[in-house]
matplotlib code that plots the C-alpha trace (Angstrom):
import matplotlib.pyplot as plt

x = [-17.9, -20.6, -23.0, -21.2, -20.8, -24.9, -25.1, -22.9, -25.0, -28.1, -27.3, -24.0, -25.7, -26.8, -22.8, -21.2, -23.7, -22.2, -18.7, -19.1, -21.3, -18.5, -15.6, -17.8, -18.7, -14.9, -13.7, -11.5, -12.8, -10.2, -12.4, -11.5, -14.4, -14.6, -16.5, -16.6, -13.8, -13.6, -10.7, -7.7, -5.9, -2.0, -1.4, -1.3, 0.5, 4.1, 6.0, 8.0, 10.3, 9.6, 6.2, 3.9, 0.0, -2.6, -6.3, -7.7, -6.3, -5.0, -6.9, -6.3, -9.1, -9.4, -11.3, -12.1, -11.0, -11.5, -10.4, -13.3, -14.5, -18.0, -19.6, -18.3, -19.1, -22.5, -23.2, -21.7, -24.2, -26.7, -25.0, -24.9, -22.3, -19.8, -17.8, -16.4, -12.8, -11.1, -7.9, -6.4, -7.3, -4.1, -1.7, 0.7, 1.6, -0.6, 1.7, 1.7, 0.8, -1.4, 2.1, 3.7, 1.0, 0.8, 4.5, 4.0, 1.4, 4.2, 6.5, 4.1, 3.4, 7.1, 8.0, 5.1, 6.4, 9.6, 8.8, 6.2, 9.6, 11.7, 9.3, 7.8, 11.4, 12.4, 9.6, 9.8, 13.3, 14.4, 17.9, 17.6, 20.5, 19.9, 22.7, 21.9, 19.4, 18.4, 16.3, 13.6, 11.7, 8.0, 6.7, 7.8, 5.6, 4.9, 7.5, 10.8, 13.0, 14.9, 17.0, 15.6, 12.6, 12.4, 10.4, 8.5, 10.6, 14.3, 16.4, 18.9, 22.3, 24.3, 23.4, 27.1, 29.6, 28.0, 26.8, 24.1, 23.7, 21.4, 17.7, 18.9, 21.8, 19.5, 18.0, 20.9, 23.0, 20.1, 19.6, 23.3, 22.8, 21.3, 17.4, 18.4, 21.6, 21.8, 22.4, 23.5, 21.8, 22.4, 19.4, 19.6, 16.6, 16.0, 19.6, 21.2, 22.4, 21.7, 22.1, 19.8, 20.4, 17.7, 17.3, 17.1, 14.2, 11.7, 8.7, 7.1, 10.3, 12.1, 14.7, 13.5, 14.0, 10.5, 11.2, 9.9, 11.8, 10.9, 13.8, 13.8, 16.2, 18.0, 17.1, 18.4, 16.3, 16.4, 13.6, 13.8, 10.3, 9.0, 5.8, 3.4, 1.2, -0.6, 0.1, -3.1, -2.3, -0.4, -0.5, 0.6, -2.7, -2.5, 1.2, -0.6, -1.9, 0.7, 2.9, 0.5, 0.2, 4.2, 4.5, 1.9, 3.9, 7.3, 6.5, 4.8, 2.0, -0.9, -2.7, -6.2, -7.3, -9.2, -10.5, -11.0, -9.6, -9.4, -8.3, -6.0, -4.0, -0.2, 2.7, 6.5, 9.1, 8.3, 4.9, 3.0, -0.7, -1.1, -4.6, -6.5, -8.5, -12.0, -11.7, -16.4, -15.7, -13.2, -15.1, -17.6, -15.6, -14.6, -18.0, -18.8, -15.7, -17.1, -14.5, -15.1, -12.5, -11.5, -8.5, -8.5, -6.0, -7.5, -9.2, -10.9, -11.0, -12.2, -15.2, -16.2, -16.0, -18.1, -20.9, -20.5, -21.5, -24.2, -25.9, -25.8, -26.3, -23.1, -21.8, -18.1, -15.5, -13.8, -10.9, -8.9, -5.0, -2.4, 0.3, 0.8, 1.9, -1.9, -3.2, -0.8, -1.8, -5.4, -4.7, -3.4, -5.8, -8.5, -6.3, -7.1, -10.8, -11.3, -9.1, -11.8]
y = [-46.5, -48.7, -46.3, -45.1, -48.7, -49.1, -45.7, -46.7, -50.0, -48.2, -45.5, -47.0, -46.1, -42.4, -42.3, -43.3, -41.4, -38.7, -39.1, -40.2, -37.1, -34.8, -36.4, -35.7, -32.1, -31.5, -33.4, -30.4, -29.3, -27.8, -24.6, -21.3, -19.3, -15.3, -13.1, -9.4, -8.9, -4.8, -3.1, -2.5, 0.7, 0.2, 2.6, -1.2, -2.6, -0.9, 0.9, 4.0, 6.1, 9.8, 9.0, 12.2, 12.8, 12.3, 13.5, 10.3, 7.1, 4.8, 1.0, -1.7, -3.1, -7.1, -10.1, -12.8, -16.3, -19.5, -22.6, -25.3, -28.0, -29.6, -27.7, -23.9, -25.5, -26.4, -22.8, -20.7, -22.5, -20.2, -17.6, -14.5, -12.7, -15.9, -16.3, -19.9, -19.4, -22.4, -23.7, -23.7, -19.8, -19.6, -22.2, -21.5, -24.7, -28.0, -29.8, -26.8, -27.5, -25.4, -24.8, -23.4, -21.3, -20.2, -18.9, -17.4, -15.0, -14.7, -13.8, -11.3, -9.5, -9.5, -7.8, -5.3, -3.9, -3.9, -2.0, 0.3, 1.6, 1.9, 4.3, 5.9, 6.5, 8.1, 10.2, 11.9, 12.2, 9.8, 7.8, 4.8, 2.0, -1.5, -3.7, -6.7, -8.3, -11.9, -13.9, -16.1, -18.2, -17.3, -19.3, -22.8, -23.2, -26.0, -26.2, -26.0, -28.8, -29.7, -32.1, -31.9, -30.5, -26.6, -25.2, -21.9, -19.9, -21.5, -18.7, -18.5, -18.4, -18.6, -19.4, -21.8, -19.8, -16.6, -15.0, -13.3, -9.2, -7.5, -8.6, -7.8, -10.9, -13.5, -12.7, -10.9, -14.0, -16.4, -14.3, -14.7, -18.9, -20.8, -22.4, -25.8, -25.4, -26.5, -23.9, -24.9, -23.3, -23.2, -22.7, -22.5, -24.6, -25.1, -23.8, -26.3, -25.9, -28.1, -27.7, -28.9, -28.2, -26.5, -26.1, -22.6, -22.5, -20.2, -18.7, -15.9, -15.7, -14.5, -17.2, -18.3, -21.6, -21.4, -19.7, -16.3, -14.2, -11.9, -9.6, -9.3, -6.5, -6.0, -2.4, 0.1, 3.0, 5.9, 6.5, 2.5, 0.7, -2.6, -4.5, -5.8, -8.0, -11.1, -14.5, -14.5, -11.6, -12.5, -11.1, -7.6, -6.0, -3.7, -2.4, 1.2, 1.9, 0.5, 3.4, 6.0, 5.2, 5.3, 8.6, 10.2, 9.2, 10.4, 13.9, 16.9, 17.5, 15.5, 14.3, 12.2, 16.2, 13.7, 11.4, 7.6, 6.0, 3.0, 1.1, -1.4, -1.9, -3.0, -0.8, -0.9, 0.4, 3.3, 3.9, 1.9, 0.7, -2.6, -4.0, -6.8, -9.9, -9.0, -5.2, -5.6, -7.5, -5.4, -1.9, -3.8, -4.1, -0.1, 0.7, -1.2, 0.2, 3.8, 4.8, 8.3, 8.0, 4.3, 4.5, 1.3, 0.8, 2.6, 0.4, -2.7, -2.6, 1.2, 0.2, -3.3, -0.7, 2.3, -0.5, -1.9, 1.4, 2.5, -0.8, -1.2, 3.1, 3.0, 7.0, 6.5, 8.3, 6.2, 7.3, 5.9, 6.1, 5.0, 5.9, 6.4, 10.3, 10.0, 9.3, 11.8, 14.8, 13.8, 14.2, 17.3, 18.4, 18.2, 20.6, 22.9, 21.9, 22.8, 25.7, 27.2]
z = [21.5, 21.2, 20.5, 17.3, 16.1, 16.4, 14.9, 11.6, 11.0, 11.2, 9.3, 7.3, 4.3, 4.5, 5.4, 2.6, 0.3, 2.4, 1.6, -1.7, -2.2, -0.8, -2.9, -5.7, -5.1, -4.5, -7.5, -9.2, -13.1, -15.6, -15.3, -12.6, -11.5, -11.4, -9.5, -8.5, -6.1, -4.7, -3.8, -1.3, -0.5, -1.7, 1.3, 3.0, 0.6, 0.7, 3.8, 2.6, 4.4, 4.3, 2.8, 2.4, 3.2, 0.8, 1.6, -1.1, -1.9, -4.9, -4.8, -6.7, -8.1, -7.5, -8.8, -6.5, -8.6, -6.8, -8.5, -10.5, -8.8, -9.7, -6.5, -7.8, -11.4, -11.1, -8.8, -12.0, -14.2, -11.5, -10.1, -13.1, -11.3, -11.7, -14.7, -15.6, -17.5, -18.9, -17.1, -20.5, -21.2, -18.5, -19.5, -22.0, -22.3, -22.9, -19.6, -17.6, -13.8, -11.7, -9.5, -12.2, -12.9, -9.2, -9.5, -13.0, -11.0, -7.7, -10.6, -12.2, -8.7, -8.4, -11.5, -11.4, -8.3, -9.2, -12.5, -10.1, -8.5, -10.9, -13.2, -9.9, -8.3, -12.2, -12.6, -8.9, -9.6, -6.4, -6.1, -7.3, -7.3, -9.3, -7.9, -9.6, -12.5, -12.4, -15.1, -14.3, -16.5, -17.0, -19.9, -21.6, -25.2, -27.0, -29.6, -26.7, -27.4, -24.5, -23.2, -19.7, -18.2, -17.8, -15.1, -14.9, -11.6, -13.0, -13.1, -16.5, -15.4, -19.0, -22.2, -23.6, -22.1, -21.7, -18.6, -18.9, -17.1, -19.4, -21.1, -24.5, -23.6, -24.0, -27.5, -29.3, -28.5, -29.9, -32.8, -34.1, -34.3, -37.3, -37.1, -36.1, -33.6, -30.2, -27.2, -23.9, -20.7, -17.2, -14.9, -11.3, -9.0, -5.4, -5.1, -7.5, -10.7, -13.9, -17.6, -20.7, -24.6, -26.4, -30.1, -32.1, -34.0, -36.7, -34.8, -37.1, -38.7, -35.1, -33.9, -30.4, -28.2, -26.8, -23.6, -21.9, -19.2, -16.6, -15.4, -11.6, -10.5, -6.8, -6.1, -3.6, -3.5, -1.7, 0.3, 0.9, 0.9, 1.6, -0.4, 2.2, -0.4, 1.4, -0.2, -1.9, -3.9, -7.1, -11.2, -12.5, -13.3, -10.0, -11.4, -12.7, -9.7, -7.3, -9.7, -9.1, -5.5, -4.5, -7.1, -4.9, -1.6, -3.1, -4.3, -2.1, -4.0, -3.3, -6.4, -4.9, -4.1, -1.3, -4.0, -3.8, -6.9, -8.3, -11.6, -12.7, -15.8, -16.3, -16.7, -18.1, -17.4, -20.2, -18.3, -21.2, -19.5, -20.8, -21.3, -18.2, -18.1, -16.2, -16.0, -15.9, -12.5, -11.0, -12.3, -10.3, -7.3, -7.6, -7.5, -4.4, -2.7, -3.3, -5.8, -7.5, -10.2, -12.2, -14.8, -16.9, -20.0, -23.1, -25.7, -25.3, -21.7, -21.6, -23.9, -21.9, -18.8, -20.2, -21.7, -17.5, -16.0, -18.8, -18.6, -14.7, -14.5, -12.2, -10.8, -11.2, -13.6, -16.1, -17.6, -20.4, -20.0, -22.6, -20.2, -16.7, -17.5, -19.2, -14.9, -13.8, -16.6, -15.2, -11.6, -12.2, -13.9, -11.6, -9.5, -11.9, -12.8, -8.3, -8.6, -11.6]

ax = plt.figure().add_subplot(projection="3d")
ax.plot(x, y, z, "-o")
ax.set_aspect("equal")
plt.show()
């Protein structure tokens, strides 16, 4: 012991430079930081009974986002491959925490896959029961008046009196009040329940209360399957490919034709592909991964992508979908392109 004692006096100083320099380095920034991810095969991502071959694969494309502190800061100043995004380019509201956010994203994952096997299941024509719906809250704005604090994951239980079973509940019922009255609702958290009064009011002449919902449904399908996603993995951009990939499984014909492919993109429960933040990094990560084909939401993210690959010369396929029957009339497609 004595030796560390003569080794602190000597060098006390150089210590707590040290530590100061490390607190320093860590000290968070209101900034995330982007860089090219690559991708993972969704193969690994859900178990399926009765699953068929495929030749290829379906990848979901991935950006690698670590969170700011004055270290990742001050190496994105340097770095040209790392993107700083503001923390407030995420929050919807002013007082949102980064928790909340992290569960917004769980959420996100949640309903993704959930809406990946519902329109998969349809469109292969597979059983598919919904037992039950639950509401969960995904976004408090600004302008919510509330009598008590509303948290992003609370999940609505009644709105007054009325329980709520369908989406359509939740708005129809607010849509029949006057700009100004209260509404009561029940939330359920950390398996309690509380209640808080919120106050109808104008937003772009729509009567709202300042609350978004996710609906989560308790499915039975038939063959049964399980997600597999780590606890890293979060958001709904993977949700046209994560589609493609379980429609591939379900039916007999196999639609990679031995292909790797990539993309990203959300979906609906219509098959509508819904535009991405950072489709340049993740074409990035395709590319790396040795995909041969990338689908990516027509529009702005289709032109950012085809500038990517002409400036950077990349040898991939982009293709612009509107819809996931868009992928699918693709797919089959190049059956026919080989068959020629």
């Amino acid at each position: 012991m004595r030796w560390i004692k003569n080794f602190y006096r000597e060098n006390y100083k150089t210590v707590i430079f040290l530590i100061l320099f490390y607190l320093i380095i860590r000290f968070p920034v209101p900034y995330y930081v982007f860089t090219s991810g690559g991708i993972t095969d969704l193969s690994l991502r859900f178990e399926l009974d009765s699953k068929t071959k495929q030749d290829g694969s379906y990848n979901l494309s991935y950006v690698s986002q670590v969170e700011g502190n004055v270290l990742t800061f001050l190496l994105a100043k340097i770095i040209p491959s790392w993107e700083l995004v503001k923390l407030g380019d995420y929050q919807v509201s002013s007082n949102e925490s980064l928790e909340e956010m992290a569960i917004r994203d769980k959420l996100s994952l949640l309903y993704a896959n959930q809406t990946a096997v519902y329109l998969s299941y349809t469109k292969a024509g597979k059983e598919l029961e919904i037992k039950n719906v639950d509401f969960y809250v995904v976004a408090v704005y600004d302008f919510l008046e509330s009598d008590k604090k509303i948290k992003i994951g609370d999940k609505l239980i009644k709105i007054d009196d009325l329980e709520i079973s369908e989406f359509n509940e939740i708005s129809s019922y607010i849509k029949e009040k006057e700009v100004g009255d209260q509404v009561s609702l029940t939330f359920e958290r950390d398996s309690s329940n509380y209640t808080t009064n919120v106050v109808v009011q104008d937003y772009n002449g729509l009567k709202v209360v300042g609350l978004a919902f996710y609906q989560i449904f308790d499915m039975n399908p038939s063959p049964s399957i399980k997600f597999t996603f780590s606890d890293s993995e979060s958001g709904s951009s993977a949700g046209l490919m994560t589609t493609l990939a379980i429609y591939d499984a379900l039916v007999d014909v196999d639609l990679t034709h031995g292909l790797k492919i990539a993309g990203t993109g959300t979906v609906d429960s219509l098959g509508n592909v819904g535009e991405i933040g950072g489709v340049v990094y993740k074409l990035n990560g395709a590319v790396a991964g040795d995909a041969d084909i990338f689908f990516v939401p027509n529009g702005e993210n289709y032109e950012e992508a085809m500038k990517a690959k002409e400036k950077k010369k990349y040898d991939i396929e982009i293709v612009p979908v509107n819809t996931f029957d868009d992928a699918i009339e693709y797919l089959n497609n190049l059956k026919n392109k080989k068959n020629n």
